[in-house]
BAMI-773571 format. One record per residue (C-alpha): residue number from 1; x negated, y negated, z. Coordinates in pm, 1 decimal. Example, Ala and Ser with C-alpha at 12.3 -4.5 7.8 and 13.67 -1.06 7.14 Angstrom:
2
n: 1&xx: -1230.0&yy: 450.0&zz: 780.0 .
n: 2&xx: -1367.0&yy: 106.0&zz: 714.0 .
! end
This chain:
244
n: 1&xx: 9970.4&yy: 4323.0&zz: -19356.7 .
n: 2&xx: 10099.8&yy: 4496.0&zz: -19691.0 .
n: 3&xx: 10394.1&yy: 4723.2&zz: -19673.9 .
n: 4&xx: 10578.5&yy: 4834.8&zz: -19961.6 .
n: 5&xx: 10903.2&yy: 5031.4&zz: -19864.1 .
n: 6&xx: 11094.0&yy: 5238.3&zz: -20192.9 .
n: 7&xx: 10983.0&yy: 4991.7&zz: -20453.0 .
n: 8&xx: 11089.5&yy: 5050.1&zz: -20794.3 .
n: 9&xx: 11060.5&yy: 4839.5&zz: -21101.4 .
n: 10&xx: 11225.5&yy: 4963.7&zz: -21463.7 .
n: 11&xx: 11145.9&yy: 4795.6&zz: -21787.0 .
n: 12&xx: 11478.7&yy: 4865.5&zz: -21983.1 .
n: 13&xx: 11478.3&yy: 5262.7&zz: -21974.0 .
n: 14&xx: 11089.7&yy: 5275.8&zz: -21863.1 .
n: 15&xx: 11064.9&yy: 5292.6&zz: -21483.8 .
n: 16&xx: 10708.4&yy: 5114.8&zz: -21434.5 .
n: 17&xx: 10725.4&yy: 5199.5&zz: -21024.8 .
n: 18&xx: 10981.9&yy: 5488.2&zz: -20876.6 .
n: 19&xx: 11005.2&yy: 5424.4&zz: -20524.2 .
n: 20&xx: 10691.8&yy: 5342.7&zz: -20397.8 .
n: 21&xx: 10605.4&yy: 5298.4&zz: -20047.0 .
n: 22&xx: 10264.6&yy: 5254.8&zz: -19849.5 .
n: 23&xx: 10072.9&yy: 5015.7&zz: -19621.3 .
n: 24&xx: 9768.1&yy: 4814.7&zz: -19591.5 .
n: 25&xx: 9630.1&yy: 4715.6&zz: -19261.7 .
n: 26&xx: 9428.8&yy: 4451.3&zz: -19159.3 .
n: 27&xx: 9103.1&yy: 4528.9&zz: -19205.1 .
n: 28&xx: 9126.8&yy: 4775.8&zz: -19433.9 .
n: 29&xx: 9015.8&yy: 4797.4&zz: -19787.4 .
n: 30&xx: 9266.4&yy: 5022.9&zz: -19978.9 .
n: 31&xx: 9166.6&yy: 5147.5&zz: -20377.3 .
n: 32&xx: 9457.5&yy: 5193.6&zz: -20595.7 .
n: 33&xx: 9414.0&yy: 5444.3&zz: -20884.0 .
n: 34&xx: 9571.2&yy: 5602.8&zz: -21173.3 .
n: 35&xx: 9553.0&yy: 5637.8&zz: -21535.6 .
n: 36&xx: 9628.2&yy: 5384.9&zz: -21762.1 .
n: 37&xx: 10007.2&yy: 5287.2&zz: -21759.5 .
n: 38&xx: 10026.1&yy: 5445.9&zz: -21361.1 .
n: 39&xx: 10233.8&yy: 5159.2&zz: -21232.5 .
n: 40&xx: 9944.7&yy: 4963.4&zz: -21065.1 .
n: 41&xx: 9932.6&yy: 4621.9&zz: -21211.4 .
n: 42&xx: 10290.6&yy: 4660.4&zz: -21187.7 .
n: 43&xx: 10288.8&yy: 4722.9&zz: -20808.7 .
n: 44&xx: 10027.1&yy: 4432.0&zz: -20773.5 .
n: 45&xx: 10203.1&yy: 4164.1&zz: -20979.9 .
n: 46&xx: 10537.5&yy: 4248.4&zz: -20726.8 .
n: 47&xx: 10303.4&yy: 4167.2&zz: -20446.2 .
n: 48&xx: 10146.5&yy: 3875.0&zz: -20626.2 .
n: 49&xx: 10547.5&yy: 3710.7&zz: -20686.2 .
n: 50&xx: 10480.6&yy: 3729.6&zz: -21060.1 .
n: 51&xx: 10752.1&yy: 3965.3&zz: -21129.7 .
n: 52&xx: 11042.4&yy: 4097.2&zz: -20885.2 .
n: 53&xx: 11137.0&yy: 4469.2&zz: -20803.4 .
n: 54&xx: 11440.6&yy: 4669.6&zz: -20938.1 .
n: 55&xx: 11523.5&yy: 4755.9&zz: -20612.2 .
n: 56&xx: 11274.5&yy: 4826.8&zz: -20235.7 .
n: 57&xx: 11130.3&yy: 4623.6&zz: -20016.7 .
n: 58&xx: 10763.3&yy: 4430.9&zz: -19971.8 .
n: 59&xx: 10614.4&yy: 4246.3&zz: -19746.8 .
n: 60&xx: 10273.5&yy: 4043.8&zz: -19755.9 .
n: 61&xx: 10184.8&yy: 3903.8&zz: -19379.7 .
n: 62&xx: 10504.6&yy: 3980.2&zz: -19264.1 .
n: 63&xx: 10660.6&yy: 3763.2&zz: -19550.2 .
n: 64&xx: 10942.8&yy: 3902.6&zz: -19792.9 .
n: 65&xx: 10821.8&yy: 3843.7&zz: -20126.7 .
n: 66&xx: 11137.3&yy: 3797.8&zz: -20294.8 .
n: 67&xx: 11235.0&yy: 3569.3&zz: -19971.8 .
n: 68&xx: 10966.8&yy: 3318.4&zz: -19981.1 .
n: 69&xx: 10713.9&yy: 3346.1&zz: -20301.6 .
n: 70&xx: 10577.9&yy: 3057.2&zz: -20248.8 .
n: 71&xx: 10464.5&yy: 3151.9&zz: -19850.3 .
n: 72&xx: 10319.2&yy: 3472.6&zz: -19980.0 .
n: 73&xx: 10136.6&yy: 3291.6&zz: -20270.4 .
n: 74&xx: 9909.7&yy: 3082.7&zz: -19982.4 .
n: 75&xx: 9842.6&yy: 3431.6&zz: -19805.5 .
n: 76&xx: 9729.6&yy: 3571.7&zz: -20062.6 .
n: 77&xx: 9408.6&yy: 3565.9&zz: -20317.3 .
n: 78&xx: 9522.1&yy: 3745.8&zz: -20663.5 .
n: 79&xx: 9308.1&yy: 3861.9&zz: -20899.4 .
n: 80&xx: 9502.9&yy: 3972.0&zz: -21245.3 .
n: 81&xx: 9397.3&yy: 4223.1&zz: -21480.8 .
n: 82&xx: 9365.0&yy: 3974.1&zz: -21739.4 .
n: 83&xx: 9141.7&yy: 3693.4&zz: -21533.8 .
n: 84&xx: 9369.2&yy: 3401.2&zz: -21615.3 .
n: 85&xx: 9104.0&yy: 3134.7&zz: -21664.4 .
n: 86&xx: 9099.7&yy: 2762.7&zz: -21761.6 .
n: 87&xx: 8853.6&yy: 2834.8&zz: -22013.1 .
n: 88&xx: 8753.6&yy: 2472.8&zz: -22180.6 .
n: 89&xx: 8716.9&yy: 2372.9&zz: -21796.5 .
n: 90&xx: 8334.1&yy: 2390.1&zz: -21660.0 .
n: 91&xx: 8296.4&yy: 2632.3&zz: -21390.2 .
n: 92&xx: 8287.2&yy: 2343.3&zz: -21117.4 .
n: 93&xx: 8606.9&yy: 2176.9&zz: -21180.5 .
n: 94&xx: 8761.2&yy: 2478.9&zz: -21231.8 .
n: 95&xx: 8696.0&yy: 2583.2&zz: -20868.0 .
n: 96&xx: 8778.7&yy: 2243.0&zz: -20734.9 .
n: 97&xx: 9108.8&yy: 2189.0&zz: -20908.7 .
n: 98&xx: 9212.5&yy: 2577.8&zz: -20817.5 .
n: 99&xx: 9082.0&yy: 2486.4&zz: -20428.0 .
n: 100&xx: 9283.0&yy: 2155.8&zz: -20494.5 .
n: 101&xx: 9593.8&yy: 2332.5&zz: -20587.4 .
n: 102&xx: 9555.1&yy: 2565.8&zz: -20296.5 .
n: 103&xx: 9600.4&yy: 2245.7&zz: -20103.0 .
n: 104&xx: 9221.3&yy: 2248.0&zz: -19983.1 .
n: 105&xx: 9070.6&yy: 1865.7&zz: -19904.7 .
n: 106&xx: 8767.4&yy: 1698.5&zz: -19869.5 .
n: 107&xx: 8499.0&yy: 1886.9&zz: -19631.5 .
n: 108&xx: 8783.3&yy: 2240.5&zz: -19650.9 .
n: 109&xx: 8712.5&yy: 2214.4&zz: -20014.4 .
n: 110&xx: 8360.4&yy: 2148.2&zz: -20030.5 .
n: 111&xx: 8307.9&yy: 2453.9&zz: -19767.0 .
n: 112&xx: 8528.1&yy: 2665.7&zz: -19974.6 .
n: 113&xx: 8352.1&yy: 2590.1&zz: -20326.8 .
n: 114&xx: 7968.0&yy: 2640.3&zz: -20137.7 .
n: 115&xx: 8103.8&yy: 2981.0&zz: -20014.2 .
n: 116&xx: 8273.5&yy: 3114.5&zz: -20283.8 .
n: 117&xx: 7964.5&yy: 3003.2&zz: -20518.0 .
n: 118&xx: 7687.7&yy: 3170.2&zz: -20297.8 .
n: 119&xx: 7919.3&yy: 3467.7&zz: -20252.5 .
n: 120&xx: 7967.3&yy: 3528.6&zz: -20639.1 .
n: 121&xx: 7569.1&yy: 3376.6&zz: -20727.2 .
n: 122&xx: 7777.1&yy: 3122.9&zz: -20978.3 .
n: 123&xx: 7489.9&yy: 2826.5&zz: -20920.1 .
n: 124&xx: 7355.6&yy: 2920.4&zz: -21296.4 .
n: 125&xx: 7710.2&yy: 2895.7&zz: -21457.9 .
n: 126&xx: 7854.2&yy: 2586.1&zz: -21273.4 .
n: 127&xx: 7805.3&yy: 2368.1&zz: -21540.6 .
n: 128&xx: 7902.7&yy: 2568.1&zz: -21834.3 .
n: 129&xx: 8239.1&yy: 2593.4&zz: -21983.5 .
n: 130&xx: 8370.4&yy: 2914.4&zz: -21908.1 .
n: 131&xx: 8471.2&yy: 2998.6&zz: -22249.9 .
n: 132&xx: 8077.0&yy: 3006.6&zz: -22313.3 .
n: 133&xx: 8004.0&yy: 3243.7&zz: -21982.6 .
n: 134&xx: 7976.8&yy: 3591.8&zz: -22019.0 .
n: 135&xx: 8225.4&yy: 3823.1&zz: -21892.4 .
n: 136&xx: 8027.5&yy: 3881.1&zz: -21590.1 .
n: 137&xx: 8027.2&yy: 3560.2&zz: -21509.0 .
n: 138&xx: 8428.9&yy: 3494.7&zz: -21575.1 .
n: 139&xx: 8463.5&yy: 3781.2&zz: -21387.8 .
n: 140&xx: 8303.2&yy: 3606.8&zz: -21115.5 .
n: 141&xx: 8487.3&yy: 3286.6&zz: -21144.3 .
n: 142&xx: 8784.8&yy: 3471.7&zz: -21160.7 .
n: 143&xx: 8712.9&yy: 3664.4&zz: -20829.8 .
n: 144&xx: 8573.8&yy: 3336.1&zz: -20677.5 .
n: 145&xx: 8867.3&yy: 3109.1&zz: -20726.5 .
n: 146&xx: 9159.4&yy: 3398.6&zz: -20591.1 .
n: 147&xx: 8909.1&yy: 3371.2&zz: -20295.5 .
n: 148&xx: 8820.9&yy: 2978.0&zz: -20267.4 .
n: 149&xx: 9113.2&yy: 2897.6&zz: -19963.2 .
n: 150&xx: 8963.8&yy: 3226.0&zz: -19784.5 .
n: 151&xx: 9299.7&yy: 3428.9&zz: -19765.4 .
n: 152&xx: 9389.2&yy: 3698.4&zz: -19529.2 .
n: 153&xx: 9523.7&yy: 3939.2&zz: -19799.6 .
n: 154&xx: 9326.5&yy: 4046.4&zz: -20188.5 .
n: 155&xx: 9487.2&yy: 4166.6&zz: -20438.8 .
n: 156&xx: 9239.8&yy: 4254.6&zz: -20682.7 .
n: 157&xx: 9325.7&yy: 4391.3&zz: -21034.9 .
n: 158&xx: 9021.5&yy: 4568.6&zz: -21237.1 .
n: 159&xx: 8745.6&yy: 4377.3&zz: -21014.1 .
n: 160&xx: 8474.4&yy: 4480.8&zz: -21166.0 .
n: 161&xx: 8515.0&yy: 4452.1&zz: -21516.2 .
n: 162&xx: 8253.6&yy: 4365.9&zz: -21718.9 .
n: 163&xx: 8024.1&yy: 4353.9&zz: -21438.1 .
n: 164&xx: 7629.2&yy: 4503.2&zz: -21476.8 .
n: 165&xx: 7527.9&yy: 4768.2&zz: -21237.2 .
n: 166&xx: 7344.1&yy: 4558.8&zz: -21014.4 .
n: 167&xx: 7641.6&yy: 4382.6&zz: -21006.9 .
n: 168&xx: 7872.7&yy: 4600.9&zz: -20901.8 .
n: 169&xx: 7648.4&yy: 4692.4&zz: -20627.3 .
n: 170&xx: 7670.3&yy: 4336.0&zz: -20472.1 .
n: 171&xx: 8018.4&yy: 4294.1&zz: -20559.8 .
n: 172&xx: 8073.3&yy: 4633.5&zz: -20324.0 .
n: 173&xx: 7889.0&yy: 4439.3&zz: -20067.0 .
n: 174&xx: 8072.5&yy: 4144.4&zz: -20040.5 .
n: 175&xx: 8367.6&yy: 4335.6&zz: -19998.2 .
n: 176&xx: 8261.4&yy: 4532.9&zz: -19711.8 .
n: 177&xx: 8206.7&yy: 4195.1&zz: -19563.5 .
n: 178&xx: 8518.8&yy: 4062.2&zz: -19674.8 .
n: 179&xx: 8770.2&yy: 4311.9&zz: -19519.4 .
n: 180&xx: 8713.2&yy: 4169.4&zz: -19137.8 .
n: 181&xx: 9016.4&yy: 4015.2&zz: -19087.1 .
n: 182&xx: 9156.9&yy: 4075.2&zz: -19408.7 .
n: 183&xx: 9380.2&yy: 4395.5&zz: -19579.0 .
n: 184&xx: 9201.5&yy: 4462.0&zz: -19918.7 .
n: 185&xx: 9430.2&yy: 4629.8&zz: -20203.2 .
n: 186&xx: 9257.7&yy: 4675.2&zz: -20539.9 .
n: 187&xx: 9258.3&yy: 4872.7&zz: -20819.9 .
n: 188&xx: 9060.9&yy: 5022.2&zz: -21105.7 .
n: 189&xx: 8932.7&yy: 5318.4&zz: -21297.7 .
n: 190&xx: 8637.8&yy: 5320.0&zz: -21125.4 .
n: 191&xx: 8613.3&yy: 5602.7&zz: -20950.7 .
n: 192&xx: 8304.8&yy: 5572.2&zz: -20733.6 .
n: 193&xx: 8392.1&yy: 5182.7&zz: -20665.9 .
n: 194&xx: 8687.5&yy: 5336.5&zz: -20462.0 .
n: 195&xx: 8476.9&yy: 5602.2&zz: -20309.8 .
n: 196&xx: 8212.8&yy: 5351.9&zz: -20182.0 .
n: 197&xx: 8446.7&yy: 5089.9&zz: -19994.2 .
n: 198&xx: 8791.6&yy: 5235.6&zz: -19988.2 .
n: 199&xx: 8854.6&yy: 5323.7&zz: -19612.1 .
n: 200&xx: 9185.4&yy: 5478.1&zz: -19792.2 .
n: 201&xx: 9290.4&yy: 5584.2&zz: -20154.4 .
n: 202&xx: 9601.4&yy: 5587.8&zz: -20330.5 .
n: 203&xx: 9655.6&yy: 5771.4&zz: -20622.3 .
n: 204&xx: 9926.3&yy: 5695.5&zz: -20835.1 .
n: 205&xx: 10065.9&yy: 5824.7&zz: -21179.7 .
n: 206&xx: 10417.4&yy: 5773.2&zz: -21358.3 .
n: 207&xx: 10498.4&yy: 5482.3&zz: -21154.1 .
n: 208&xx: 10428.1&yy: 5745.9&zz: -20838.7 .
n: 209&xx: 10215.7&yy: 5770.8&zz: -20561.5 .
n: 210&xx: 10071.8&yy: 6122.4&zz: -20539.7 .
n: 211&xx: 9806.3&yy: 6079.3&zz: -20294.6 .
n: 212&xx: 9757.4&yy: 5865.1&zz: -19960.4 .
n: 213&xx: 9534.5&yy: 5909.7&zz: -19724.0 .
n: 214&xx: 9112.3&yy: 5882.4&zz: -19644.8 .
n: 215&xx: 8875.8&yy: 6143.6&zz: -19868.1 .
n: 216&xx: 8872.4&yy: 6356.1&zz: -19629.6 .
n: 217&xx: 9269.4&yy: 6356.8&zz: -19543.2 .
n: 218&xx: 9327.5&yy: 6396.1&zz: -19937.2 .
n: 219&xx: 9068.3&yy: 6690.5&zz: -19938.9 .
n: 220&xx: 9251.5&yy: 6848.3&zz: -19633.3 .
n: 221&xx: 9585.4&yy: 6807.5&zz: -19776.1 .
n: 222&xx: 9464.0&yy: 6983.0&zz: -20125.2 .
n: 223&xx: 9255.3&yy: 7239.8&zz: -19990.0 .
n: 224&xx: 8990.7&yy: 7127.4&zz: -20160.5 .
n: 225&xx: 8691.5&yy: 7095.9&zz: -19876.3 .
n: 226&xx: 8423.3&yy: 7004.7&zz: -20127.6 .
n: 227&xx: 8634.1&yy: 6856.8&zz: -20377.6 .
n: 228&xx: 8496.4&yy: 6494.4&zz: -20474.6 .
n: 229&xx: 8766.5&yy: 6190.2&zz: -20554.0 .
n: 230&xx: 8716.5&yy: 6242.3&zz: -20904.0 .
n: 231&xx: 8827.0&yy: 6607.1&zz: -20882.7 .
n: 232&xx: 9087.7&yy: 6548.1&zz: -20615.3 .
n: 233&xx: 9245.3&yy: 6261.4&zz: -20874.1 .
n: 234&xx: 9201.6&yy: 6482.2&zz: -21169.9 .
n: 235&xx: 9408.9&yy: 6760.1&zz: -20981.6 .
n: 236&xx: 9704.8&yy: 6561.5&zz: -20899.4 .
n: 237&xx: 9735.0&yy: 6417.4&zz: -21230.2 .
n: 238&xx: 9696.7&yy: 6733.6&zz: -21381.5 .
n: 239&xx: 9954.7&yy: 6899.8&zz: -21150.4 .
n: 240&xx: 10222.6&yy: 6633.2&zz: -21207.2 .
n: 241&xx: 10184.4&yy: 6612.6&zz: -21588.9 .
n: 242&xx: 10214.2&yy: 6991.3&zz: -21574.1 .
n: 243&xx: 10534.9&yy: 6979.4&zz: -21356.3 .
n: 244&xx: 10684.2&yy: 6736.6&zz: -21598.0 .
! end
């Protein structure tokens, strides 16, 4: 549902993404990491229509996303690094007028606001302005409204920031549930969120992917049998920056 064929993005003399290519399946749940300045958001925001690729290829649900933005925008449910937010809005409107704008109506809306609230527990916060919720609970809006017109493809940026432990425990839940029917692309520095849900893992550094393929592929292809992800992404890093 996600394929990404040679993409490269450059930034004036900074290349941000060189040549890039992978897949996400349906019903798959795929964790994208790499240190700070990697190339992930970058990656992400090409497959979100927010910015276009130097050069390469990428499809979302069979849909060129330099073709036909706006198509890929109603496939998809985008969650930036930054958690765009309406923040004088109360947490109520806000989901209606982003399931409004996602051209949901009458009982589609009201079935996508009850889900996305019971998914995300947001009952407590509904009535609150958002710039008065804590950063759990933005989070949460944030993650609720990319999700509100249930859409066959995430793209999730930094998911679980500012989330409590309990929290990311239920968030890794719901995402489990979520990837029936759906291909699942996220990333963070989270190692162990990636190692509890991803069915794959690609690690990425310099605008470069490094590493693609299950735990146990990535272990096989190291030769590093008891290696965990934290020690397999720490040795590809480690062995680029040294090459360089």
């Amino acid at each position: 549902m996600i394929a990404v064929d040679a993409i490269t993005r450059r930034f004036g003399s900074v290349v941000a993404a060189d040549r890039v290519t992978f897949r996400v399946n349906r019903n798959e749940i795929v964790g994208f990491v790499g240190p700070n300045g990697a190339g992930k958001s970058t990656i992400l925001k090409i497959l979100a229509t927010f910015i276009l690729p130097t050069s390469g290829r990428a499809t979302v649900d069979g849909i060129e996303v330099t073709a036909a933005p706006l198509a890929v925008r109603r496939r998809i449910g985008y969650l930036p690094g930054d958690t765009p937010l309406y923040r004088q809005m109360r947490g109520e409107p806000f989901l209606r007028f982003v399931g409004a704008a996602h051209g949901l109506r009458g009982e589609d809306l009201e079935a996508g606001l009850a889900r996305v609230v019971q998914a995300f527990g947001l009952q407590p916060a509904l009535h609150q302005r958002i710039d008065r919720c804590s950063t759990g609970f933005r989070q949460r809006f944030g993650l609720a409204a990319a999700l509100i017109h249930d859409p066959p493809v995430l793209l999730l940026d930094e998911p679980t920031h500012g989330f409590d432990p309990l929290q990311v425990v239920e968030f890794r839940q719901l995402l489990r549930q979520l990837r029936h029917g759906r291909a699942i692309l996220f990333s963070t520095h989270i190692i162990p969120d990636v190692e509890a849900v991803s069915d794959r893992v690609l690690v990425i550094n310099r605008g470069r992917i490094l590493g693609d393929g299950s735990l146990d592929e990535l272990r096989q292809t190291l030769e590093r049998p008891r290696a965990s992800l934290e020690e397999l992404f720490a040795h590809l890093v480690r062995a680029t920056e040294r090459d360089e």
